[in-house]
Residue frames as a rotation matrix with the C-alpha (Angstrom) as fourth column:
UNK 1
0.579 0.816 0.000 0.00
0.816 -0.579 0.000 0.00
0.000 0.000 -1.000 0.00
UNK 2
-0.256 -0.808 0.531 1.50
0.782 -0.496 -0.377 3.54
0.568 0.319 0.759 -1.14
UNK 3
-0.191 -0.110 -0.975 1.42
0.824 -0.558 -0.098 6.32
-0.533 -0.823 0.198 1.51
UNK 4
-0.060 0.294 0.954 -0.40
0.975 -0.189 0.119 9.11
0.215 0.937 -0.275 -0.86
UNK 5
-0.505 0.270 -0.820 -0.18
0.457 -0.722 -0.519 12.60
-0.732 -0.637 0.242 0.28
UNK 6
0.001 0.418 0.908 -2.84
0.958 -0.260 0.119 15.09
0.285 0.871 -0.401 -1.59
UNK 7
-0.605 -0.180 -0.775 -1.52
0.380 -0.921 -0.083 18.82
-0.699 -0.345 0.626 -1.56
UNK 8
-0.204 0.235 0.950 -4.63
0.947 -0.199 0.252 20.84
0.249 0.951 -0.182 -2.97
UNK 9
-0.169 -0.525 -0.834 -5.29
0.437 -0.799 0.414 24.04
-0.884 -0.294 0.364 -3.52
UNK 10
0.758 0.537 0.371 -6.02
0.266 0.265 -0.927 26.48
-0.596 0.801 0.058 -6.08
UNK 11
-0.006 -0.835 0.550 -2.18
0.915 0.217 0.341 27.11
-0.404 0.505 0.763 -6.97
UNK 12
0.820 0.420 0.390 -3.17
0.555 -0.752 -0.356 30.84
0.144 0.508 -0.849 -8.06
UNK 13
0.291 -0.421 -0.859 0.02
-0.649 0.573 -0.500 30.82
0.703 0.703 -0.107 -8.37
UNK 14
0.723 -0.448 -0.526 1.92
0.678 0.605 0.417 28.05
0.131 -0.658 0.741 -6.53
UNK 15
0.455 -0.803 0.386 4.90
-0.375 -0.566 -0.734 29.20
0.808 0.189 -0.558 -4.99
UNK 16
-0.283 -0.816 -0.504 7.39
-0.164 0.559 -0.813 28.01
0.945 -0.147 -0.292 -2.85
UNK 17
-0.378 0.095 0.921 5.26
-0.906 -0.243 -0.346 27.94
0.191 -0.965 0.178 0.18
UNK 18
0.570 0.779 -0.261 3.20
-0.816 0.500 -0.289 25.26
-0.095 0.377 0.921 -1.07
UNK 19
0.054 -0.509 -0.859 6.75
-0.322 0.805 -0.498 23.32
0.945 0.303 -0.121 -2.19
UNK 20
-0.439 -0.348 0.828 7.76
-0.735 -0.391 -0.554 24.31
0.516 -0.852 -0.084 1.81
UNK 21
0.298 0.788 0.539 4.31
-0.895 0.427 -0.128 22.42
-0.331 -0.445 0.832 3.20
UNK 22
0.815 0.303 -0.493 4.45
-0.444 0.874 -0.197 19.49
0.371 0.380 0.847 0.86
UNK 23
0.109 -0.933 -0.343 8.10
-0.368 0.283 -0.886 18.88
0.924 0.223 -0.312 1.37
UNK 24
-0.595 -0.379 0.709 7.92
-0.778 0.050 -0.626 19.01
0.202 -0.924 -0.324 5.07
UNK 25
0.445 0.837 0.320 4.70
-0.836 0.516 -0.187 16.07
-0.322 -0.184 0.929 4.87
UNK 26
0.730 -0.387 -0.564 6.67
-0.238 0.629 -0.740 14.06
0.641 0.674 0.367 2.56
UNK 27
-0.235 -0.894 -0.382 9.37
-0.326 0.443 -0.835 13.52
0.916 -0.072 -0.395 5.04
UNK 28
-0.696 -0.235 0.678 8.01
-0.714 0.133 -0.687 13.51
0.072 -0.963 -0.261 8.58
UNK 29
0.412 0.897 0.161 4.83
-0.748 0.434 -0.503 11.36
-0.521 0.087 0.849 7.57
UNK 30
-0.710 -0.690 -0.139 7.31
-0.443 0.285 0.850 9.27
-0.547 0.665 -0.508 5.14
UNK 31
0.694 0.645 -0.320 4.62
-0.429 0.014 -0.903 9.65
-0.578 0.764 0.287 1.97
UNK 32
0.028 -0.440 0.898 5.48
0.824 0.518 0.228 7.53
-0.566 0.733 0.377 -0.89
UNK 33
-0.830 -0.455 0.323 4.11
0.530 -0.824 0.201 10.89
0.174 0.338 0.925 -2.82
UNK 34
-0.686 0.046 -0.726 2.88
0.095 -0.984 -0.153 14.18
-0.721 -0.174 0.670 -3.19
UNK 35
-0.438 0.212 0.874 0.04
0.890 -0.033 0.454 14.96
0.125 0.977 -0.175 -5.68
UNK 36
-0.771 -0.158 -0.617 -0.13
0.140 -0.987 0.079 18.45
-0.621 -0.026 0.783 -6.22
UNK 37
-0.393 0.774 0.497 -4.12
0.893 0.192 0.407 18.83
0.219 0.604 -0.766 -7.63
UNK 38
-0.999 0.018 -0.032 -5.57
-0.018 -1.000 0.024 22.15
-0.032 0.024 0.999 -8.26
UNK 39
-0.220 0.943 0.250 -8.98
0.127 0.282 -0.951 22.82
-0.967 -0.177 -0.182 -7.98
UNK 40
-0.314 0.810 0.496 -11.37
0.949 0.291 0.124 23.13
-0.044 0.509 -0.859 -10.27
UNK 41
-0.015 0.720 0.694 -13.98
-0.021 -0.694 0.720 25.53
1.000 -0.003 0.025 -9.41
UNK 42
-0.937 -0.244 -0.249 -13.02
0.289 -0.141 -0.947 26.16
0.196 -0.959 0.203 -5.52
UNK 43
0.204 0.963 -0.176 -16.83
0.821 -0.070 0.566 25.85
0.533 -0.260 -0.805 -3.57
UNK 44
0.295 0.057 -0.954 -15.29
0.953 -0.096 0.289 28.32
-0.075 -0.994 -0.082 -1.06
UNK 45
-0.629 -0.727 -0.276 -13.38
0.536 -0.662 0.524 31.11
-0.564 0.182 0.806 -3.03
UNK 46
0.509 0.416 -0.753 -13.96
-0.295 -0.738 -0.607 34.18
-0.809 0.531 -0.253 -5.33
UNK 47
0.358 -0.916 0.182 -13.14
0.251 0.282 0.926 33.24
-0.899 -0.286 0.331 -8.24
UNK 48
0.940 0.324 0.104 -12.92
0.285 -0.583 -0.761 36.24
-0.186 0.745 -0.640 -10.29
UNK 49
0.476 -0.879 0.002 -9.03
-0.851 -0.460 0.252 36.64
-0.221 -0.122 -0.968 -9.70
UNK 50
0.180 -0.568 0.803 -8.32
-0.191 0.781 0.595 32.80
-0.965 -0.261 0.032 -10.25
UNK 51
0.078 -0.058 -0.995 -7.00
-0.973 0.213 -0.089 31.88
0.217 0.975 -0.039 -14.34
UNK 52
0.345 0.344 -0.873 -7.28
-0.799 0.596 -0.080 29.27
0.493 0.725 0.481 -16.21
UNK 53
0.696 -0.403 0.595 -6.62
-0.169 0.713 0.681 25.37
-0.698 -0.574 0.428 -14.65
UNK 54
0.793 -0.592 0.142 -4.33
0.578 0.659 -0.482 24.58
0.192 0.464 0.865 -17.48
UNK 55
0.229 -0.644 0.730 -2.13
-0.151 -0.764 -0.627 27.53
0.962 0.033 -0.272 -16.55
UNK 56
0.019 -0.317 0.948 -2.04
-0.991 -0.134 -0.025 26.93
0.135 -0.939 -0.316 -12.85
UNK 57
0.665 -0.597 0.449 -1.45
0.226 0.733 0.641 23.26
-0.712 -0.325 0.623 -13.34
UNK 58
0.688 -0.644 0.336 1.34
0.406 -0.043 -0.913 24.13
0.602 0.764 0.232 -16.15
UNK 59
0.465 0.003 0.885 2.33
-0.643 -0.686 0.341 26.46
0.608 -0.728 -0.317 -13.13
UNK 60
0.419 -0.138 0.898 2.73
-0.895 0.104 0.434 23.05
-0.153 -0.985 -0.080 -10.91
UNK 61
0.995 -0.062 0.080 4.00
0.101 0.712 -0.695 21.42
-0.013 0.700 0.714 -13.12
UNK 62
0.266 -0.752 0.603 7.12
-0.158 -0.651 -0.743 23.78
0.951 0.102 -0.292 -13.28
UNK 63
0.117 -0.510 0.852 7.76
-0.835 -0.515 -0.193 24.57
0.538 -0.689 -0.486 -9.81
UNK 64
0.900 -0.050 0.432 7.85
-0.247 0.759 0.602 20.14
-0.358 -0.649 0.671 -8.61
UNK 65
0.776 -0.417 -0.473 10.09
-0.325 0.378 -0.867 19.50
0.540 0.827 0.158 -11.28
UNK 66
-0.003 -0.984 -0.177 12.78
-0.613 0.142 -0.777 18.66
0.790 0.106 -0.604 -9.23
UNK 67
-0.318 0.203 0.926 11.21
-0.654 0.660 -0.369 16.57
-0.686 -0.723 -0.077 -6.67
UNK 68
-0.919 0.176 -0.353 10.91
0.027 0.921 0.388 12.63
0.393 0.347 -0.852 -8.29
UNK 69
-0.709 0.557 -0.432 8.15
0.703 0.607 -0.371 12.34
0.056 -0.567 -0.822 -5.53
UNK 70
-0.264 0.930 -0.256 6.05
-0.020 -0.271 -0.962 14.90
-0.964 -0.249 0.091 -5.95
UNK 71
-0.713 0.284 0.641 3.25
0.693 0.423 0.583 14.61
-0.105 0.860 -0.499 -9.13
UNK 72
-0.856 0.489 -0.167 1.03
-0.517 -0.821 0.244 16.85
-0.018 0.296 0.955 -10.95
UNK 73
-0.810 0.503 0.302 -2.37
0.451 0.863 -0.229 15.88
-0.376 -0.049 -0.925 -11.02
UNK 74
-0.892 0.434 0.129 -5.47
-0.332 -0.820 0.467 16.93
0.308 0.374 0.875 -13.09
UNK 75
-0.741 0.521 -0.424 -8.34
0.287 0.816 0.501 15.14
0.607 0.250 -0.754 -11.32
UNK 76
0.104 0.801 -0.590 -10.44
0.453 -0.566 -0.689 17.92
-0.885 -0.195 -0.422 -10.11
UNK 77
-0.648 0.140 -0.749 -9.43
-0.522 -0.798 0.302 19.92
-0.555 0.586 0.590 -13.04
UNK 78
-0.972 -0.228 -0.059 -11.42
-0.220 0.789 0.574 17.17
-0.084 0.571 -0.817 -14.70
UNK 79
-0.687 0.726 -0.032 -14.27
0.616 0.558 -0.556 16.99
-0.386 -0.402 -0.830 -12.94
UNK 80
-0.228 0.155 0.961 -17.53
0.242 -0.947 0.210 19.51
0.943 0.280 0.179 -13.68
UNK 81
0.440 0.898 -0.007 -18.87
0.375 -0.177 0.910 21.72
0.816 -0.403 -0.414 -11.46
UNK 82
0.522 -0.331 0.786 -17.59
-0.773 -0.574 0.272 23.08
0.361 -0.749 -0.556 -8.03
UNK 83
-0.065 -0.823 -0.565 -14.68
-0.285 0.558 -0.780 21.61
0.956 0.110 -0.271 -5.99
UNK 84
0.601 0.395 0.695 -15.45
-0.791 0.170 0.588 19.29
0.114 -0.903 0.414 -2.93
UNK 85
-0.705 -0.709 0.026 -12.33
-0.672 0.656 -0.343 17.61
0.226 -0.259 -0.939 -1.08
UNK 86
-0.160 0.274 0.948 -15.12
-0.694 0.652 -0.306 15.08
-0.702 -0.707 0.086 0.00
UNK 87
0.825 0.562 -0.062 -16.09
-0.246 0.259 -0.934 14.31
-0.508 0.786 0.352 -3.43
UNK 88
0.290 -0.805 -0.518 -12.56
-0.761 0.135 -0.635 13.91
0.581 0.578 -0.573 -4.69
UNK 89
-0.612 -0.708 0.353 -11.14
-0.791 0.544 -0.282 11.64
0.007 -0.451 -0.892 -2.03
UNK 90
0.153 0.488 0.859 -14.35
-0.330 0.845 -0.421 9.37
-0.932 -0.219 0.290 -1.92
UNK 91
0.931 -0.172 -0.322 -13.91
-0.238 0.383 -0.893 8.99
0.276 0.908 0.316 -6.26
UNK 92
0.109 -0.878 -0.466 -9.98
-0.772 0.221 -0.596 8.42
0.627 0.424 -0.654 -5.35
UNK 93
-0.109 0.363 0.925 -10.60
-0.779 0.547 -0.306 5.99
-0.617 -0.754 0.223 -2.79
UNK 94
0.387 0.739 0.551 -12.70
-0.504 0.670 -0.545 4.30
-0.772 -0.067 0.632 -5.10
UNK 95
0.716 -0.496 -0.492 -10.05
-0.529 0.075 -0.846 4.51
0.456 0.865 -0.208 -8.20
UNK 96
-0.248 -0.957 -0.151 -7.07
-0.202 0.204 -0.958 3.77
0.948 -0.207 -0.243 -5.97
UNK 97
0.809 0.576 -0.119 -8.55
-0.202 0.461 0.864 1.22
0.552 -0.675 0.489 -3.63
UNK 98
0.380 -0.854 -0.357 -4.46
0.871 0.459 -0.172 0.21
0.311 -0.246 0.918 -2.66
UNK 99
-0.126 -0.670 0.732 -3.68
0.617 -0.630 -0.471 3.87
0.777 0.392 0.493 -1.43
UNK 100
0.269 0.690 -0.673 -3.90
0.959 -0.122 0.257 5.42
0.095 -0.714 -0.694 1.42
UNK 101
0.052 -0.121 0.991 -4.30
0.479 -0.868 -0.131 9.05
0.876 0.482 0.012 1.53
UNK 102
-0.449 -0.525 -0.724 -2.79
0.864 -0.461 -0.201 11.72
-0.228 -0.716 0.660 3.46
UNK 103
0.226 0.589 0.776 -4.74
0.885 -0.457 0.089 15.49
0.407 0.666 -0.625 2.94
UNK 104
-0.358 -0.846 -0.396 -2.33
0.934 -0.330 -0.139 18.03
-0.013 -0.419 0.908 3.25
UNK 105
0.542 0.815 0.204 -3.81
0.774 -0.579 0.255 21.44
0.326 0.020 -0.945 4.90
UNK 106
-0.407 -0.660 0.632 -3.27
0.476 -0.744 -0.469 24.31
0.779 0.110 0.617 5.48
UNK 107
-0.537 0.533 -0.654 -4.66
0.838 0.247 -0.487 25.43
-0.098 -0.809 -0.579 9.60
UNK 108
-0.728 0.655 -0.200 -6.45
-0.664 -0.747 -0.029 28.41
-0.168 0.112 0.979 7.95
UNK 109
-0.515 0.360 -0.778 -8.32
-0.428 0.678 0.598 25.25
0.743 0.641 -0.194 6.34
UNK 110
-0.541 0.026 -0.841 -8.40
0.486 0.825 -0.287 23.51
0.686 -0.564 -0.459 9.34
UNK 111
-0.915 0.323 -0.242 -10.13
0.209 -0.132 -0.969 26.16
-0.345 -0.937 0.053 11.75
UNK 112
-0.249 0.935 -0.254 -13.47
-0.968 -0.252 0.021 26.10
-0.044 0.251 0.967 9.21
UNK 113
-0.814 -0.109 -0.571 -13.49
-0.501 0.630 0.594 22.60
0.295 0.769 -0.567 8.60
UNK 114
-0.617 0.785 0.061 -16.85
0.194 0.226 -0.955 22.04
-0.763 -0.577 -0.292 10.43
UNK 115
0.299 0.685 -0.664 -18.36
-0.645 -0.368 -0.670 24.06
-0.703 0.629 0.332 7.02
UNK 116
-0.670 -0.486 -0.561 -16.76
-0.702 0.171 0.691 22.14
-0.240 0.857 -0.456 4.87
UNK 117
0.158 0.903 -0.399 -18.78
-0.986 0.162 -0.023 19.62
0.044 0.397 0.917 3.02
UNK 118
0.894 0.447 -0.015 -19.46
-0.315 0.653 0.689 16.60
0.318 -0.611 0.725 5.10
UNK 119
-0.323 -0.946 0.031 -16.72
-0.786 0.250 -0.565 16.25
0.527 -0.206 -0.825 7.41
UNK 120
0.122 -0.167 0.978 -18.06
-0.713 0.671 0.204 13.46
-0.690 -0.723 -0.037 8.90
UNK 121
0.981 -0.153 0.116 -17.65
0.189 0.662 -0.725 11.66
0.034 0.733 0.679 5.31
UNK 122
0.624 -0.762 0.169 -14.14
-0.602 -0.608 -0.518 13.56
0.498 0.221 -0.839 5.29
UNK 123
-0.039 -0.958 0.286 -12.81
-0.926 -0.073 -0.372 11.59
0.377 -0.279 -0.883 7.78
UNK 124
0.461 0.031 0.887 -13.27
-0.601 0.746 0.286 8.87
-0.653 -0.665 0.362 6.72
UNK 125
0.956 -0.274 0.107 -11.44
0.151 0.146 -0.978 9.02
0.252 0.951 0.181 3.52
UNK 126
0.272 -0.950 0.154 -7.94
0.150 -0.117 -0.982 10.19
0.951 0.290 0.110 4.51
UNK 127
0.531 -0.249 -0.810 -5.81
0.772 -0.252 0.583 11.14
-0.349 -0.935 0.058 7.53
UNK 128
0.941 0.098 0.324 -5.32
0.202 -0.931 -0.304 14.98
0.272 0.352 -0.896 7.82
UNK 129
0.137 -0.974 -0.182 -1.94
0.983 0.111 0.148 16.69
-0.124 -0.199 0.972 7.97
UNK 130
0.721 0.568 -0.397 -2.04
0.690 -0.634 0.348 20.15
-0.054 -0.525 -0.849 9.27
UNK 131
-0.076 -0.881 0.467 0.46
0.846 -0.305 -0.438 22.95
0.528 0.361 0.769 8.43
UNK 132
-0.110 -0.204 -0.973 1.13
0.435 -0.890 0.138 25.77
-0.894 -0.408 0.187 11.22
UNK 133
0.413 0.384 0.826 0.22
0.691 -0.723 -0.009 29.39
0.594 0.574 -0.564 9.25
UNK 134
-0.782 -0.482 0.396 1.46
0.263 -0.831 -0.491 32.79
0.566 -0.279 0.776 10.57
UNK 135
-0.803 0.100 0.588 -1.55
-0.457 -0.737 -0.499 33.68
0.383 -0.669 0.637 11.45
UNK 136
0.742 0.539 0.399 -2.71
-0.574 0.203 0.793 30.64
0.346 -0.818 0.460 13.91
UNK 137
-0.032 -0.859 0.511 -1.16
-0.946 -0.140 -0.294 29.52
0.324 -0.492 -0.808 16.46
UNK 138
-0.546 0.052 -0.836 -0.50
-0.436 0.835 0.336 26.67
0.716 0.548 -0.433 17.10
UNK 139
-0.908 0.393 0.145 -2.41
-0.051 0.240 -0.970 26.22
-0.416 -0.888 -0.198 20.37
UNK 140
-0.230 0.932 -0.280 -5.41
-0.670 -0.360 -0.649 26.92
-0.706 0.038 0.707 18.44
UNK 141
-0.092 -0.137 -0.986 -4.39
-0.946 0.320 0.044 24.70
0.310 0.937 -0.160 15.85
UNK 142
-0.783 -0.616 0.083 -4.60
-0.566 0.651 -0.506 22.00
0.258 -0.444 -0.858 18.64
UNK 143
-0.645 0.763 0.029 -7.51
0.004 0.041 -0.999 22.88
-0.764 -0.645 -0.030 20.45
UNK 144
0.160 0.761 -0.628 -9.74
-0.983 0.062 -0.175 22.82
-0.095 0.645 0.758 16.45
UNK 145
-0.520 -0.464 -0.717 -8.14
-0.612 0.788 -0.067 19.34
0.596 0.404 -0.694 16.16
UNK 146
-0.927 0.376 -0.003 -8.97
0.227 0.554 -0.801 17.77
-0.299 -0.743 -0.598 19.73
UNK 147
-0.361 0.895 -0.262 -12.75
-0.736 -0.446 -0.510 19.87
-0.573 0.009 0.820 18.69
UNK 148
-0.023 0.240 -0.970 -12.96
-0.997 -0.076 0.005 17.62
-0.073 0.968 0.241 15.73
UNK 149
-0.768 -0.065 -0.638 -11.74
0.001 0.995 -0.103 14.36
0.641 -0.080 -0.764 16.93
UNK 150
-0.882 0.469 0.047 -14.42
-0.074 -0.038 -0.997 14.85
-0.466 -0.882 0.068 19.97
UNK 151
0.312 0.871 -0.378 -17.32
-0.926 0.189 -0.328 15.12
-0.214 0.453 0.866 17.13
UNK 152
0.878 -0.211 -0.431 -15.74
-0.130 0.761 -0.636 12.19
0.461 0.614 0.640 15.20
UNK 153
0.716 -0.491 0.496 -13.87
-0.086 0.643 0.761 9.39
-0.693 -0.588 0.418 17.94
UNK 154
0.617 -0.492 0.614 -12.02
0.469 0.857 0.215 8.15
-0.632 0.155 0.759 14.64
UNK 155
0.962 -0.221 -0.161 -11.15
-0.261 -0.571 -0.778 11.59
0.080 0.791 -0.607 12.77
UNK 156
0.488 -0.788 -0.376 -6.93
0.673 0.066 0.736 11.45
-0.555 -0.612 0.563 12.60
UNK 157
0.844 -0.193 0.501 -5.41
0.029 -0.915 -0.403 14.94
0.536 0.354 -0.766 12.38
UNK 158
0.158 -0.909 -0.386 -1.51
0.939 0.017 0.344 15.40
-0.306 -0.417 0.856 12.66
UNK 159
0.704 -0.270 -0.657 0.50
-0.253 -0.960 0.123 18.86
-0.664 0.079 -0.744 12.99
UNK 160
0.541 -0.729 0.420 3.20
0.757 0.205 -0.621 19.22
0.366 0.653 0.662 10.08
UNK 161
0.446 -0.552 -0.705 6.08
0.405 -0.577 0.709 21.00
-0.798 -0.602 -0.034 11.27
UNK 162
0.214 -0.682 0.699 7.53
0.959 0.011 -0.282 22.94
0.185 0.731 0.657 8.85
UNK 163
-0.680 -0.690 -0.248 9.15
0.724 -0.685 -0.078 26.59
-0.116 -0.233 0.966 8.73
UNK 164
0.442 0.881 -0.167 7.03
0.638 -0.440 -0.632 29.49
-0.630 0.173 -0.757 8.22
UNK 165
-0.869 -0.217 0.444 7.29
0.489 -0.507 0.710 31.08
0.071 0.834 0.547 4.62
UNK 166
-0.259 0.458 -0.851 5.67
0.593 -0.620 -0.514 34.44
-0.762 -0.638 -0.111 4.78
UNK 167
-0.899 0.110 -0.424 4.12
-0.437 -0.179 0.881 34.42
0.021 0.978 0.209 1.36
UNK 168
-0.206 0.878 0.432 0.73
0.030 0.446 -0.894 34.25
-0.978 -0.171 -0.118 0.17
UNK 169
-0.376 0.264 0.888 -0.86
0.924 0.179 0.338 33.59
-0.070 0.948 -0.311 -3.38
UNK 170
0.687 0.725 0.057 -2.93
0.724 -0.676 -0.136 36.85
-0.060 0.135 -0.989 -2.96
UNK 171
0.654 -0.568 -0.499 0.11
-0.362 -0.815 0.453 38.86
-0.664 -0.116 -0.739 -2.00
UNK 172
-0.634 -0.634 0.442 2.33
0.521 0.073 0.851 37.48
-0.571 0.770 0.284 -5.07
UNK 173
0.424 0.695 0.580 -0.88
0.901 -0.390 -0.192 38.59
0.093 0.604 -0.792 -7.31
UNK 174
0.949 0.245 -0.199 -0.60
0.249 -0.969 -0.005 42.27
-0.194 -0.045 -0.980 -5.79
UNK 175
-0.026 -0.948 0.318 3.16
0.163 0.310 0.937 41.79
-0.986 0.076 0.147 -6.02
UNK 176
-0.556 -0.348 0.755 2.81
0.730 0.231 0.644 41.21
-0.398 0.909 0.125 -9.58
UNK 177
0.595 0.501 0.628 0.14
0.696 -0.713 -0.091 43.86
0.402 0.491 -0.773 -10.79
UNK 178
0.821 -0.183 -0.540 2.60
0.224 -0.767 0.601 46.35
-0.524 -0.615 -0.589 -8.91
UNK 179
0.141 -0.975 -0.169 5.55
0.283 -0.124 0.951 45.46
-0.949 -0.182 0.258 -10.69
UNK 180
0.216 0.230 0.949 3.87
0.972 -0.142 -0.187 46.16
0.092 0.963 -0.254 -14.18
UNK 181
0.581 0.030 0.813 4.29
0.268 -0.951 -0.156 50.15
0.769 0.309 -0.561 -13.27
UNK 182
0.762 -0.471 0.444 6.60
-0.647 -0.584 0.491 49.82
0.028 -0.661 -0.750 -10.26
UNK 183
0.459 -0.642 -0.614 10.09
0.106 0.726 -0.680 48.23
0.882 0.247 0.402 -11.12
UNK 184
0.651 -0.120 0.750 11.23
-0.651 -0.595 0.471 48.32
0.390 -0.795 -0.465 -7.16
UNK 185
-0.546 -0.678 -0.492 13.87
-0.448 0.733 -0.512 46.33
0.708 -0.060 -0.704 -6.03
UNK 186
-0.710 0.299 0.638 11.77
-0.504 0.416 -0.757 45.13
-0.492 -0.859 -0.145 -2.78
UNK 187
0.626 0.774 0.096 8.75
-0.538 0.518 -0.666 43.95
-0.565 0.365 0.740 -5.21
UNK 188
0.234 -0.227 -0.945 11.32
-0.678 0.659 -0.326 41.64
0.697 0.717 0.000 -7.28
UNK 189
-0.688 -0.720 -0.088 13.08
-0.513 0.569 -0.642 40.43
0.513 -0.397 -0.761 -4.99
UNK 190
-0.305 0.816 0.490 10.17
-0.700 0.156 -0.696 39.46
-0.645 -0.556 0.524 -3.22
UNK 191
0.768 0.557 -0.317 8.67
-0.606 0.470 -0.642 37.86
-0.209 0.685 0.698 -6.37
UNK 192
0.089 -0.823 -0.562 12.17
-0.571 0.420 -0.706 36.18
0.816 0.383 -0.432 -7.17
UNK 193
-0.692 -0.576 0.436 12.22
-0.687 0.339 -0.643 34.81
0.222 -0.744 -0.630 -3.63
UNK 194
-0.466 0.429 0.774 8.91
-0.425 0.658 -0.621 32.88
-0.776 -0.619 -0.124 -3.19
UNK 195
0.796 0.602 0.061 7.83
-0.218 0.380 -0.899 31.96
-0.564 0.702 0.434 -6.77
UNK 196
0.157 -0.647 0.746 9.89
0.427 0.726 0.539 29.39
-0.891 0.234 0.390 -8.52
UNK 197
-0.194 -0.467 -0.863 11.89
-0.169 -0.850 0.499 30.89
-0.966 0.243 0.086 -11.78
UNK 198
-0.946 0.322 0.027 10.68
0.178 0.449 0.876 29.00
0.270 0.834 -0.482 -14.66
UNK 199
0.131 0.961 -0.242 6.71
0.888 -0.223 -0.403 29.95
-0.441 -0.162 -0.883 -12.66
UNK 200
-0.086 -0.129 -0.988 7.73
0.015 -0.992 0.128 33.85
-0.996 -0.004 0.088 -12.62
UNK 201
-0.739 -0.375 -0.560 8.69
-0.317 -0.540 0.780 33.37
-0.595 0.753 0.280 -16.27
UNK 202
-0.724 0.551 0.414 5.59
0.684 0.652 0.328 31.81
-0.089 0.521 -0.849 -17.43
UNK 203
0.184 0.946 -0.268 3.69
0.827 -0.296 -0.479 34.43
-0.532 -0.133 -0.836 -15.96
UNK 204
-0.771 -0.633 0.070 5.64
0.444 -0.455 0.772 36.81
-0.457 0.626 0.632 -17.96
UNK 205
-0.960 -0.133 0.247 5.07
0.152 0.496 0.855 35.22
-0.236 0.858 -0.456 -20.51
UNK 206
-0.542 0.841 -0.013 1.41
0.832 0.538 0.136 34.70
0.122 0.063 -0.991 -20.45
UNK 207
-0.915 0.035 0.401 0.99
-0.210 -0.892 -0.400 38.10
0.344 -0.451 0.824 -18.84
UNK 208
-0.012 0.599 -0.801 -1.15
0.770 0.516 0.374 36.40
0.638 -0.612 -0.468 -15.54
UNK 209
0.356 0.232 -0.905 -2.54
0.893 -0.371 0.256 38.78
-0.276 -0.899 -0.339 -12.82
UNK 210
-0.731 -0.441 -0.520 -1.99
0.353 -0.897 0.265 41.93
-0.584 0.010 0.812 -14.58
């Protein structure tokens, strides 16, 4: 049986936080791999700011390359309709009966996950894996966990240690629509530091978020 971890997400763009999270699951959890699946249509988001799935998986496609173990994956972009992590893991389940799955989060993720759609199906499809954020701590990050196993006896939610990269997708966007009319050294470097260099040049290229 292969140790599956699923890092989704809508990747708007990826950037090196995302590599940061996965990397640190992949070793302390010891995942066979990583599958790096964008949404779809995100049930939870605006998503008047979000382009195209072939561009933001082309996007994650780029920035694993150099990890053997982590995989792109289009199988929400696939699907129709809105994106529901319950609805994906119960269809991979059923594809990849031999796998067990790992659903790497983020603990912004984790302190709604009562709204999500049916967490009491949710956990019973995967064991969660929980990434520390800047802004929650991790006491709180404890005390939604213990909340969750207490509805559901059999839920299992682990903490991922990993470093804290102070980068968001929203703040690369504003990042990037800034540097179209402001060439500052603090807005490259910034953009050069948390978004892989073959990503940066796609969006260029493509002229994304501008």
């Amino acid at each position: 049986m292969c140790k599956i971890g699923i890092m989704g997400g809508t990747f708007n763009p990826i950037h090196k936080g995302h590599i940061q999270i996965a990397q640190s699951a992949y070793e302390q959890y010891h995942l066979d791999e990583v599958w790096f699946m964008p949404n779809h249509i995100p049930a939870y988001k605006d998503n008047t700011e979000i382009v195209s799935g072939i561009d933001r998986y082309h996007m994650v496609e780029m920035a694993i390359e150099p990890y053997a173990y982590f995989k792109a994956s289009d199988f929400e972009l696939k699907q129709d309709g809105a994106t529901y992590t319950c609805n994906t893991l119960a269809l991979l389940k059923k594809i990849y009966p031999q796998h067990e799955f790992y659903f790497i989060m983020g603990a912004d993720s984790l302190i709604h996950f009562f709204q999500w759609k049916e967490p009491g199906q949710l956990v019973n499809l995967a064991t969660f894996l929980v990434a520390a954020r800047d802004d929650v701590s991790k006491s709180l990050i404890v005390d939604r966990m213990h909340a969750i196993q207490h509805e559901f006896n059999h839920a299992a939610f682990y903490v991922v240690d990993c470093p804290i990269i102070r980068c968001s997708s929203s703040e690369i966007r504003k990042k990037l629509m800034q540097s179209v009319v402001e060439k500052q050294e603090s807005i490259m470097s910034y953009l050069n530091t948390y978004l892989d260099e073959d990503v940066l040049a796609y969006i260029r290229q493509k002229q994304l978020y501008i």
